[in-house]
C-alpha positions in Angstrom: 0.0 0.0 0.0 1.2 3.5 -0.8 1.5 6.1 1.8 -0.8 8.0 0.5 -3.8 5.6 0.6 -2.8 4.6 3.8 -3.6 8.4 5.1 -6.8 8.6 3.4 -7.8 5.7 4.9 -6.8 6.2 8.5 -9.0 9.8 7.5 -12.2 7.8 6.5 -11.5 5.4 9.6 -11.7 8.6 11.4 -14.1 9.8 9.6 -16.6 7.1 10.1 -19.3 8.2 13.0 -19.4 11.8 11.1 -23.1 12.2 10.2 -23.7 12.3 6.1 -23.8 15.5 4.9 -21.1 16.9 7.5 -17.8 15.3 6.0 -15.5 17.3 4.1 -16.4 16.1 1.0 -20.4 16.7 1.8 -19.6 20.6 2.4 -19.8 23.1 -0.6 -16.6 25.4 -0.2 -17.5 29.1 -1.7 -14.9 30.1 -4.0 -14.2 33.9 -4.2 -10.8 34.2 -6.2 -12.5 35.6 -9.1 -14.0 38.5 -7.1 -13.8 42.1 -8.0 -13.1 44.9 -6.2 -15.5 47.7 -8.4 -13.1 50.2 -8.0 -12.7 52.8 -10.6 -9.0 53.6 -11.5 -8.2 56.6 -9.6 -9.3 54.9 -6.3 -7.2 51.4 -7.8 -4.2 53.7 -7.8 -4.6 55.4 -4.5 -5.3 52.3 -2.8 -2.1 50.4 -4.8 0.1 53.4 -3.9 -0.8 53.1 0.0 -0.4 49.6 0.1 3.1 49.3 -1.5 3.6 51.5 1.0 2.8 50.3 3.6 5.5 47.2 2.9 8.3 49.9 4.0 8.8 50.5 -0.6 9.3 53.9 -2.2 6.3 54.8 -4.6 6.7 58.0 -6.4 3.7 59.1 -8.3 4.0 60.7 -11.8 2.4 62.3 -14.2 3.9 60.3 -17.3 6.6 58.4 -19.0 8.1 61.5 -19.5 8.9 62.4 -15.8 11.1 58.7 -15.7 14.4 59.8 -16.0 14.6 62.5 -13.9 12.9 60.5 -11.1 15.1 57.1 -11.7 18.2 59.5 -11.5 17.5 61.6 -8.4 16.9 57.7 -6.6 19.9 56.8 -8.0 21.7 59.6 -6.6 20.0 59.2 -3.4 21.1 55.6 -3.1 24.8 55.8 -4.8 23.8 53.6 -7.8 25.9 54.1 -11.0 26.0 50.1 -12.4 22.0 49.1 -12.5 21.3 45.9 -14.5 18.2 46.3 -16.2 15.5 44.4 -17.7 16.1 44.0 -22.0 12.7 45.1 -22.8 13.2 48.2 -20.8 13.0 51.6 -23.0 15.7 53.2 -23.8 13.6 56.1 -23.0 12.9 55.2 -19.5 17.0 55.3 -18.7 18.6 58.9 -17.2 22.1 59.2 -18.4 25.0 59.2 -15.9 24.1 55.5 -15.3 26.1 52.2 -16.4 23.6 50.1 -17.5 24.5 46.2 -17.3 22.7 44.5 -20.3 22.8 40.7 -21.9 23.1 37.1 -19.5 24.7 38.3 -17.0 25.8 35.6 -14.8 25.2 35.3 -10.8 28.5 37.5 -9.9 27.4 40.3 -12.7 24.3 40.7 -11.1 25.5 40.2 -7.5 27.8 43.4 -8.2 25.4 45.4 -9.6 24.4 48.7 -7.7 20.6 47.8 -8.2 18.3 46.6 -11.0 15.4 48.9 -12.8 12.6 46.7 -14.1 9.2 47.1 -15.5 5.8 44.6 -14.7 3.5 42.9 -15.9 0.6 44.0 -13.2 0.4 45.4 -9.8 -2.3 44.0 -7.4 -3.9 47.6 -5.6 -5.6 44.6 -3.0 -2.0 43.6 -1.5 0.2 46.3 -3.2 1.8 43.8 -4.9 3.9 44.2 -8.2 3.6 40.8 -10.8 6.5 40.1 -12.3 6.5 37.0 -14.9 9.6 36.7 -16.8 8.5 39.0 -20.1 11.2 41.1 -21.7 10.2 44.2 -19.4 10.5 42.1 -16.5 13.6 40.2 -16.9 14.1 36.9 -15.7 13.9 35.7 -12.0 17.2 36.1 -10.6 17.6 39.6 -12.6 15.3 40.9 -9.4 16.8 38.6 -6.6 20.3 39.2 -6.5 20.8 43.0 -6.1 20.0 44.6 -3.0 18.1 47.7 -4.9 15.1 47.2 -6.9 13.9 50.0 -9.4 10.4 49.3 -10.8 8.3 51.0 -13.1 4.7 50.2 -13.0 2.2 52.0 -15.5 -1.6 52.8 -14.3 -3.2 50.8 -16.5 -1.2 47.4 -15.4 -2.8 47.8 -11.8 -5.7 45.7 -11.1 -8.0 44.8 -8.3 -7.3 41.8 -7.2 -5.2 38.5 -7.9 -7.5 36.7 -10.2 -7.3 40.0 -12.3 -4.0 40.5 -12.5 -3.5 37.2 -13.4 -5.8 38.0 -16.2 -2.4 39.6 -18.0 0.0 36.6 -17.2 0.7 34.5 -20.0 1.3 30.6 -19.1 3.6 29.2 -18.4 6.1 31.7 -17.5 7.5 31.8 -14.0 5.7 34.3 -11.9 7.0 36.1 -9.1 5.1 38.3 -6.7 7.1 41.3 -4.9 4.9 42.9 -1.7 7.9 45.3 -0.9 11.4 44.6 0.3 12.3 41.1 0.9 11.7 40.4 4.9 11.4 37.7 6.9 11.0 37.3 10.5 12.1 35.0 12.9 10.2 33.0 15.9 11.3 35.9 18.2 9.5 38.3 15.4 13.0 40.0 14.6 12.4 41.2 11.1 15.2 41.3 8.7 15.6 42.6 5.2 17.4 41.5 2.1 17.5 37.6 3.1 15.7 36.6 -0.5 15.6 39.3 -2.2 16.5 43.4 -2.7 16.4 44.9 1.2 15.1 48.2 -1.2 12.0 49.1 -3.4 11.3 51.8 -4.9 8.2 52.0 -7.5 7.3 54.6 -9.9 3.5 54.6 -10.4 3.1 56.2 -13.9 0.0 57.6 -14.8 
């Protein structure tokens, strides 16, 4: 006998005096996860903004694309980043100048080195303040947002959605997906909380529209 059918059987053994129609598989489970919020943009954005920020991330709110480089170059400045690796589908027009901008397969070390990394998405939750990232040319591939410690990412209005099942709606399968709610953290049994353990210890989003 496998393990697993022994389990299930020690379940139904334990299972046996429960009266039909109150076992497990006798109870309708409600599934929500295509729920939506019925927010109208403006209050999708406000309510994404104050939840990324509430994770201890950056947001800076602009106007339009336009307003990019100055923005990325005054938080470069601020955090003494001259060597960013950035994502390949990335516009050229998103990138201030005065930056070294590490391109192509970089390896494990490259990208360990690297002052920080600028990324787009592909959606932002406004629910969790999370930003969806899943592998696409603006995104990069996983390890391009694990390694360095700063992560620079650009998120335009209309990628922000209500909830998961909505922002999931712009995924494509199967491509890995990775879900950022602010600075990597963890904490341990003591609550401690420390930053940077899996990921960049530093977010900062740039919420254009």
């Amino acid at each position: 006998m496998h393990a697993r059918d022994a389990v299930l059987g020690r379940i139904r053994e334990a299972l046996r005096d429960v009266p039909a129609g109150e076992r497990p598989e006798d109870v309708a489970v409600p599934r929500d996860y295509d729920r939506r919020l019925g927010l109208d943009a403006a209050a999708r954005l406000e309510m994404f903004a104050a939840r990324v920020a509430e994770y201890r991330a950056t947001v800076h709110r602009l106007a339009g694309a336009g307003d990019l480089p100055g923005a990325l170059a005054e938080a470069c400045a601020r955090h003494g980043a001259r060597r960013l690796a950035v994502a390949p589908g990335v516009p050229a027009a998103w990138r201030p100048d005065g930056v070294e901008w590490l391109e192509g397969d970089l390896d494990h070390a490259a990208l360990d080195g690297a002052d920080g990394v600028l990324t787009g998405c592909a959606a932002g939750i406004a629910l969790t303040g999370t930003i969806v990232l899943d592998g696409g040319e603006r995104s990069g591939r996983r390890a391009l947002t694990l390694l360095p410690d700063l992560h620079l990412c650009v998120v335009e209005a209309e990628q922000v959605r209500g909830t998961l099942a909505e922002a999931l709606e712009r995924v494509k399968p199967p491509n890995p997906v990775t879900f950022v709610s602010g600075p990597s953290a963890t904490s341990d049994i003591e609550l401690n909380r420390v930053e940077g353990v899996h990921g960049p210890r530093r977010l900062e989003v740039f919420l254009v529209g």
